[in-house]
Each structure stands twice: as C-alpha cells, then as structure tokens.
N, C-alpha and C positions, 0 to 999 in steps of 0.2 A: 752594368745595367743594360735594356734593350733598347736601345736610343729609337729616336721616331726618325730622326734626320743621320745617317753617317757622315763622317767624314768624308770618306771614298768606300763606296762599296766593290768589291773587285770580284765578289762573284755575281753582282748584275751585270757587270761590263761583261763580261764570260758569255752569260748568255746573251749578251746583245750581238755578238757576232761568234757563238757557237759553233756554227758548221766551219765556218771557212779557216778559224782554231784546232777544229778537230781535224780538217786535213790536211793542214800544217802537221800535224802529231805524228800521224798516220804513215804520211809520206815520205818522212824525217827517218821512223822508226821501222818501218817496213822495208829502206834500204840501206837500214843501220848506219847514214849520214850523221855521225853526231861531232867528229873533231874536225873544221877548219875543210867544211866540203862546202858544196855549190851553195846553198843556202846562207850561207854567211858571207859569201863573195857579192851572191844579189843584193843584201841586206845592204854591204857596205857602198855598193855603185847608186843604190835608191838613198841612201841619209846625203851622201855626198852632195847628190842633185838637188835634195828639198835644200840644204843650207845653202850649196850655191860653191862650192869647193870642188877640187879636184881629187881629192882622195880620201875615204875615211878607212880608218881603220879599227875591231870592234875589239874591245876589251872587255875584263871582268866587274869593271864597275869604274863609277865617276875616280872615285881617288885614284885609281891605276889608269886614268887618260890624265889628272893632272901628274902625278909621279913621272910617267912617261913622259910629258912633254918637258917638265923640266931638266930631265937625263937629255932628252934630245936637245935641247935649247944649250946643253954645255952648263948647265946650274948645277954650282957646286960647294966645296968649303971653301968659305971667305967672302961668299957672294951674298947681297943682300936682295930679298923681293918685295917689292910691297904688296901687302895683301889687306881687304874692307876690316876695320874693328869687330862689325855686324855681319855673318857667314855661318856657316858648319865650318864647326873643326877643320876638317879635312884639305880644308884649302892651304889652311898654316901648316897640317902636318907635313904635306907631302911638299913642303919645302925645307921642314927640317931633316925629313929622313932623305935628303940628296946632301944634307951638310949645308946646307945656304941658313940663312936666319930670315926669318917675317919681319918684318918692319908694317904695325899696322898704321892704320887711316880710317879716319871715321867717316862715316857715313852721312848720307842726306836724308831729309824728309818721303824720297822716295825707296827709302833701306841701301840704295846703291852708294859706292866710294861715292865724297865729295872730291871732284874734279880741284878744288881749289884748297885742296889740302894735301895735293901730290905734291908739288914742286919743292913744299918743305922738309919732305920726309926723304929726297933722293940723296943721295952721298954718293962719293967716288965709289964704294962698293954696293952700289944698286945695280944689279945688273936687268933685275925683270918685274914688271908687274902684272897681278892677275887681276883683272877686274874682275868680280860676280854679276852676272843677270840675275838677282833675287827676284823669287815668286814670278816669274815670268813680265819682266819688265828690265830692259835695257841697262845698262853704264851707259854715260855718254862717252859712245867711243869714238864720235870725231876729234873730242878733247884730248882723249885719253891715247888716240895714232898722235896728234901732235906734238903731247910732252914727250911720248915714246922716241918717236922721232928727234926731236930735239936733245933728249940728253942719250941716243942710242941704246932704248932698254929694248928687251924681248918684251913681247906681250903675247901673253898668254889667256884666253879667253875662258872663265870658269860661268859657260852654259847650261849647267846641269838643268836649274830650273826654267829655261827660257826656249827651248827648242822651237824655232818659228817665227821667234817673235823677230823686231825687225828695225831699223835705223835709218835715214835718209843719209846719205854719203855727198856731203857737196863737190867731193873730187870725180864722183865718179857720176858727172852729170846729173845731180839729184836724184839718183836711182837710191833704192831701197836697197841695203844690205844685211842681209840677214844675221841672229846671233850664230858666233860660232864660227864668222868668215872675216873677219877681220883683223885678228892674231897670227901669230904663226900656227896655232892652235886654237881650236875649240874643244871641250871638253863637254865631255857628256855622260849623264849615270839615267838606266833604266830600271832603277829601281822601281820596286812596283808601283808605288803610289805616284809616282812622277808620269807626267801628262803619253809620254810614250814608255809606258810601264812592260816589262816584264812577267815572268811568271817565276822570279827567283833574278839577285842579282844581272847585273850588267854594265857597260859601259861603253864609248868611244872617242876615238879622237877625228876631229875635220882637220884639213889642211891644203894649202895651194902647192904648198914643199914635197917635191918627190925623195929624197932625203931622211926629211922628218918620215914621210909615211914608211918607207923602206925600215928605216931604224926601228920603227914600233913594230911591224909586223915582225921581224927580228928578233926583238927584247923581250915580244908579250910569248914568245916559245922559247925559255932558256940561253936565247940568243942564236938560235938555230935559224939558218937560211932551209926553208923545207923543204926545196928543191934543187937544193947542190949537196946538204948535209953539211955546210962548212958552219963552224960556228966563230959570231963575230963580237963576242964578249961575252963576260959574265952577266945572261938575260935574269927574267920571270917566268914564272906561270902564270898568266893573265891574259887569256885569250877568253873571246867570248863565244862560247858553247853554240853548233853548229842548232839545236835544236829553240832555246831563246831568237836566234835571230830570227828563223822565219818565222816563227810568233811575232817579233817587232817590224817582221817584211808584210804583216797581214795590217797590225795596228797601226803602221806610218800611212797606206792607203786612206786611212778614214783621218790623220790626225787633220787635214786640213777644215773639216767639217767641226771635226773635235774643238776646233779654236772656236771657230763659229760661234759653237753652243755655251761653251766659257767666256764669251764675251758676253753672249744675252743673258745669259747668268748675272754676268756684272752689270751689267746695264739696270737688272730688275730689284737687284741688292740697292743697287744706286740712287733708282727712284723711290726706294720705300724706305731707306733709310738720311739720305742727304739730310734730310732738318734738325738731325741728333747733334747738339752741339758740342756735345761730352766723344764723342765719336768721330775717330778722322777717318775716311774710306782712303781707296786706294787708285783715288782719281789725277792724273796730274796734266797738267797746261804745257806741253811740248810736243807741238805737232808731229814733230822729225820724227817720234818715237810711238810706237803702238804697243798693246798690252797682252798678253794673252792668257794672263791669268792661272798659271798654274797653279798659286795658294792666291785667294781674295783676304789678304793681311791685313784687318781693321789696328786701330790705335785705341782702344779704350782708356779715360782718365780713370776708372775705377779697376784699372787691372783684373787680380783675379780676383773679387768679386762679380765681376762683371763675367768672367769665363765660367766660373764654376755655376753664377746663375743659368747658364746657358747649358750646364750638361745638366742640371740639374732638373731640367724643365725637358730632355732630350736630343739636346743639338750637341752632337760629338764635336767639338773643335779640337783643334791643336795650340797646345801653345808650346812654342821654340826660345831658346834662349833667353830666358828668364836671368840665369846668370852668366854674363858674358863670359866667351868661352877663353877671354886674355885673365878672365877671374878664377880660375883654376891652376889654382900652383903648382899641380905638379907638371903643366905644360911650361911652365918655366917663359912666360911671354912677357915682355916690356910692356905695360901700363903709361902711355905714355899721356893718359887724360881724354877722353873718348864722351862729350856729353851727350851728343845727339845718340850714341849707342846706351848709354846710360839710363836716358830719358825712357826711348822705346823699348826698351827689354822688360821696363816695367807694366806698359799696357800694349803689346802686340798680343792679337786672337788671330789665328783663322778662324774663317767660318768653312762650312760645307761647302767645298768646289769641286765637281766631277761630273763628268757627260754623265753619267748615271741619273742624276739624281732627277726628280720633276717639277716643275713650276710650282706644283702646289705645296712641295716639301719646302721648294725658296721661301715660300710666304709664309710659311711653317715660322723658318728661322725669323725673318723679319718681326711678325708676330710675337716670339719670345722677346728679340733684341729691343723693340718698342714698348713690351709690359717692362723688362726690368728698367726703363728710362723713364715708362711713367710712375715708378713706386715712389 
C-alpha cells in the first residue's frame, strides 16, 4: 500500500544531502578508488574519533565485526558467551560459527540484558559476553565492566543500533563514554536503515587494542597483510568497499545533528502520547544514560492488533521478533525460560523514526495511535 507516514524513507535522506553524495560518487569513481584506498582509511580515522577509540577498522557488515571480534578475542570450541534473550539473530550466530555456544539472558524493561541475571548464567566455560545497545539506548556497561572484570570475561560490545549514544563512566572521572568504547570491541553494521546507513551493506569494529585492529584488517582480506603480501591465517572477504565509506565519511558529518532531530522526534511522540495507559513508550529514569533513538520501540498490550491498526490507517511500522529468535529449532538454542522476552515479543511496534520525516507526519502517527485507543 502507499503509506502517508514511512518507516525510513531513504530516498528523501538522498536528496537531503544530494550534492555532497554525488561527489562522494564521482570522486570515488573517477579515480577508480574502489578496494581499500584513501577513502576508507579517512572513514576509519573519523568513526574512531566520534566513538572515542583508537582504531576502527571497516567491514562488510555488523555480523562480520562481531565474528571478527570473536576470532580475535580467541572465542572458540568449548567456550561459552553470553549473549541478550531479546536481539537479532546475529549476535548468537556469530558465536556459533567460531564453535563457542550462546548462553542467553533475559532482558529488561529497557530491551537491554538484565544486569542481574549475568552472574547466573556464567560457568567455568564463559569465556565472553556481548551486551546489545538495542534501538539506540545503552547496556549498563558500568555493571556489565564489573562482572567482566570479576570473573575475567572478554566483552564484547554489539553497537549496531546505538552509534553515539553514550554512558557516564564513574572510573573515568564521570566523563561520558561513548557506545562502542568500552569492550575490547565495538561492533557496528551500516545497514541502510540504521541511523548511519549506507547505500548497500556494511560494517565495523572500534577498539583501543592495536592487536585486535591489526588482526581484523588481516582477517577481513583472506588473511592477507596488504603491504608485505605475507599471509597470516586462514582470513575472509569482508572488507568494507572503498566506495560505501565515503558515503558513510559524508553521513557521519551530519550524524551529530541526525541525534538532535531523533531525540525531538521522541520528545514529540512523548508528549502526545504519555497518557495512553495500554501503551509503554521508550522513556526510562537513568541519568548516566542518554537515548538516541534509532527504532522509537513502543510496548503495545493489544499487539498486533494495535500494529496492523496502524498500517492500516498508513503508518508503516516495523515489528521484530514477534517469535523469539531461541524459538526456532532449527538454531538449535537452550530455552532456558526468558519472561520479560516472552512478555515483549508479543506487543513491541516501532513507530516512524528517521531525520527524514516532519513534525506534521509525527502528529500524523500520534493522531492514528490516539484514534485506535479511543475505539
């Protein structure tokens, strides 16, 4: 159908910054720059600096920065990781295809691991855990460095949707640490619909480790050093295409504004919807922590009646994991009893979240989500 409200429109973002895309293109394509030239070197020096790391390195997508970081972290058979109940896929797979097992954790009222159901889950063969930043809102990772720390796990930071978003660190002088710097890894996928989107796949990894960065750059070319020719294992192909990054070397310039607008977004959902009692928004009470809103993930008690009323009427939303993804048999996952994952799978919606969209499309949405409350 021809919705009034998208999702993400990705060919208005397009034209919202047209020219300086097209000579990104141009300049790319004109000096046939396309594998592992300058343009992916600046990319990598500018994500480093916004997260607050020493080194990133760009791959072909979020799963092949966690894959990668698990090969590099020494994750392997025998090892156990724990990974959220509530996630993409992805995060379990690329623990199985290194030979380790998931071991999940359920989640909190903010989608994020519950901090207070790790300590149960770890055994002599835990070797790492991945927290997720879902929808662009934090893990608590001052918790989450201390049980690390305490039983000597890796951690591993699954960023994909939180690029920006940010933590108070009481070690580190009450400074603000951004996602993505606080593992030995941050993980990242630019997929398109994600707040620093591409124009086709992508990915990367942060890190403070010259080591970890060296291995990936390594790994994600067959294992090829591309300046001596020596190869130093059996790598991938997962490099991130010299021509996406300067697209994402144009889009990172604007993302700090980009939050901006995704937070008044949420601000205006906020106001116009807080009195819906059937309705939980995506507000929460921890200072330490900021939002930046990559999916605006309501809680509906009427599930999807509630969603389908809403595209029904023109408001494209998304809905994700409706059947937990440990409910699929043929991934072969331990059901270890997951309620709060249970509970939300049944009424999570997004709504329309994207710098594209306009105030009056918000109220758009508002408007529908209010008539189907008052029927």
């Amino acid at each position: 159908m021809g919705y009034k409200v998208r999702f993400v429109d990705p060919a208005r973002n397009y034209r919202m910054i047209k020219e300086e895309i097209d000579k990104a293109y141009f300049e790319v394509m004109s000096k046939g720059d396309l594998i592992d030239r300058q343009h992916l070197r600046d990319f990598e020096a500018n994500l480093a600096a916004f997260v607050g790391t020493k080194y990133a390195v760009g791959l072909n997508s979020g799963y092949d920065a966690l894959h990668m970081s698990l090969r590099a972290a020494g994750v392997g058979l025998g090892d156990e990781v724990i990974v959220p109940s509530h996630t993409f896929v992805a995060t379990a797979s690329a623990v199985v295809n290194v030979g380790a097992k998931p071991v999940l954790v359920d989640v909190g009222k903010d989608f994020n691991i519950d901090c207070s159901k790790i300590e149960e889950a770890i055994t002599e063969q835990t070797k790492a855990i991945i927290p997720v930043h879902l929808n662009g809102y934090m893990a608590d990772m001052e918790r989450i460095m201390e049980l690390a720390n305490k039983y000597n796990l890796v951690v591993i930071e699954d960023a994909c949707q939180s690029l920006g978003a940010s933590m108070l660190d009481e070690k580190a002088e009450g400074k603000k640490k951004k996602a993505g710097s606080w593992g030995l890894t941050g993980c990242w996928s630019f997929y398109p619909f994600k707040m620093l989107g591409g124009y086709g796949d992508g990915g990367a990894i942060t890190t403070n480790d010259p080591d970890v960065a060296l291995f990936a750059r390594r790994m994600r070319f067959n294992g090829e050093d591309r300046e001596t020719g020596e190869y130093h294992g059996h790598g991938f192909t997962c490099l991130l295409d010299n021509l996406q990054a300067a697209f994402l070397d144009v889009k990172l310039r604007y993302l700090p504004e980009w939050i901006k607008r995704r937070q008044e977004i949420a601000k205006r959902y906020r106001r116009g919807l807080k009195d819906l009692e059937d309705l939980m928004l995506p507000h929460y009470d921890d200072p330490r922590r900021d939002h930046v809103y990559q999916n605006y993930v309501v809680r509906s008690k009427q599930g999807d009646e509630f969603s389908n009323y809403l595209k029904a009427n023109g408001v494209e939303v998304l809905i994700q994991f409706r059947k937990p993804y440990y409910k699929h048999k043929a991934l072969q996952l331990e059901d270890r009893g997951f309620p709060e994952t249970e509970a939300l799978s049944k009424e999570v919606c997004s709504l329309p979240m994207n710098v594209e969209i306009t105030d009056e499309e918000v109220d758009y949405v508002i408007s529908v989500v209010r008539s189907f409350y008052s029927k």
